[in-house]
ZAVEXSE-763619 format. One record per residue (C-alpha): x, y, z. Coordinates in pm, whole numbers, plus 50000, padded with zeros to 5 digits. Last residue first. Layout:
XYZ...
***
This chain:
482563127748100484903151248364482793146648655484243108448654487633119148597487093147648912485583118149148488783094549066491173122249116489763134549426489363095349546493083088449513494523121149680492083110949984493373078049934497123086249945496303116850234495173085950492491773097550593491363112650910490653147050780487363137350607486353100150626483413112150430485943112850156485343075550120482193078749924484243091149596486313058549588483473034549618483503029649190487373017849299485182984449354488202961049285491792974449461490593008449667487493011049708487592971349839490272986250126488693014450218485192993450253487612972750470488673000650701485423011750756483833043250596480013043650674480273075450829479953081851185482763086251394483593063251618485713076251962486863059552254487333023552170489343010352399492292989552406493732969752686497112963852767498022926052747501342925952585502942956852610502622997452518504023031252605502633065952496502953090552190499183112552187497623108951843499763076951666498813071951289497063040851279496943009550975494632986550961493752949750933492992935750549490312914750557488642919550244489082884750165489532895349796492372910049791494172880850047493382854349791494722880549538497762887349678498382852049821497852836749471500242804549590501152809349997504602814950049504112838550318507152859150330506512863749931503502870049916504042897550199506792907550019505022908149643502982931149844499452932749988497582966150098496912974250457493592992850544494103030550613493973056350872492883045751220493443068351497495643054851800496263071852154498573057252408498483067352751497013041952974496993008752764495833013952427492803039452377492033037552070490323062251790488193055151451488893084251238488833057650952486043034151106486903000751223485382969951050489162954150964489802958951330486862939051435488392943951806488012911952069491572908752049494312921551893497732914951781499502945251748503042953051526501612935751214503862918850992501312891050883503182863251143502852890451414501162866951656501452831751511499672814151200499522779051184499072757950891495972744850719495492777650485491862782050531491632772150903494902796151012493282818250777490282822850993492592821751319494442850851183491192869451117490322865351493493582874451565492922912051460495572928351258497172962551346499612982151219501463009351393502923042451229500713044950914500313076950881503043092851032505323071650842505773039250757505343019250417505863023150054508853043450026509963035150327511333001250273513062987450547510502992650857512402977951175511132978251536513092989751833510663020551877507773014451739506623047051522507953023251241509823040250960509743083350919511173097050591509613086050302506343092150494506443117350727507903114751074507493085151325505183093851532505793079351877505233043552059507723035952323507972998352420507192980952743508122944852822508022912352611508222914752312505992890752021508022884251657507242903651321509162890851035508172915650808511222937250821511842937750506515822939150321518002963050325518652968549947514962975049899513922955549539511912928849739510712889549749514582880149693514812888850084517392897050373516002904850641515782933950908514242927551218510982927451342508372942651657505452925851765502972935852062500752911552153497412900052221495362931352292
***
């Protein structure tokens, strides 16, 4: 791993939550406590000293820490023409050497020495993203990339910095990556039903999603 981000609350016109976003992701130095958060609605960042404004839509157990690869960063560092730094996409790690967008929901990490990660979800763009960006059709340039990084609920609470290593320690095997999450769920929602092999480690949104998809479809 690259770095570990936390952000700030800010003020934006790119968002209807009074207090703000805390996109703006910047690099710390030092260790910082990771911990589940609470339930969605409820819970923010499971980073301590980081800032999730709008909790209706994001935080929570499920998706505690977010992670984007800096691989993919470098990518749209060449499409866009501008630079992209470590936590620039409001991601909390910046990895390396980890096709985090081709992990497996159930997918586990090993960060540092005591932190354990499972991977839930893919992350979904926002009018706040789009809007942090700047970038003309982000949402749907980003869409349909497929690249989404990934969201991880937090298994055993531990400390993390700059520099620890992750580790892979468990993949389970089903075909249900991150990114096939992600394309079920914005433009080939006809993949919905196949995602439930995720079983338990899917986030409960998409498991809730693909139930009512597969019962509307049994339905004609």
């Amino acid at each position: 791993m690259l770095t570990v981000n936390l952000g700030r609350a800010m003020k934006t016109d790119h968002t209807d939550c009074p207090a703000g976003t805390g996109i703006d992701k910047r690099p710390v130095d030092g260790p910082v406590r990771v911990a589940p958060p609470g339930p969605k609605g409820q819970g923010a960042s499971g980073l301590a000293g980081d800032t999730v404004c709008d909790t209706r839509h994001h935080g929570g157990d499920d998706q505690a820490v977010y992670a984007y690869a800096r691989e993919d960063l470098d990518t749209w560092e060449r499409e866009l023409g501008r630079e992209l730094s470590n936590g620039v996409f409001g991601e909390n790690l910046t990895t390396s050497g980890i096709d985090v967008s081709g992990a497996r929901i159930g997918e586990r990490w090993r960060v540092g020495s005591g932190l354990l990660l499972e991977v839930t979800s893919p992350r979904i763009p926002c009018r706040t993203f789009a809007g942090w960006l700047g970038e003309r059709g982000w949402v749907k340039r980003f869409t349909q990339a497929a690249v989404p990084g990934a969201y991880l609920r937090v298994l055993e609470p531990g400390e993390v910095r700059s520099g620890d290593p992750v580790e892979i320690v468990h993949r389970p095997d089903h075909e249900v990556t991150v990114a096939f999450l992600f394309r079920a769920e914005t433009l080939e929602r006809e993949l919905l039903p196949r995602v439930l092999a995720a079983g338990d480690a899917l986030h409960p949104e998409a498991r809730k999603a693909a139930l009512k998809y597969r019962a509307a479809g049994e339905g004609h």
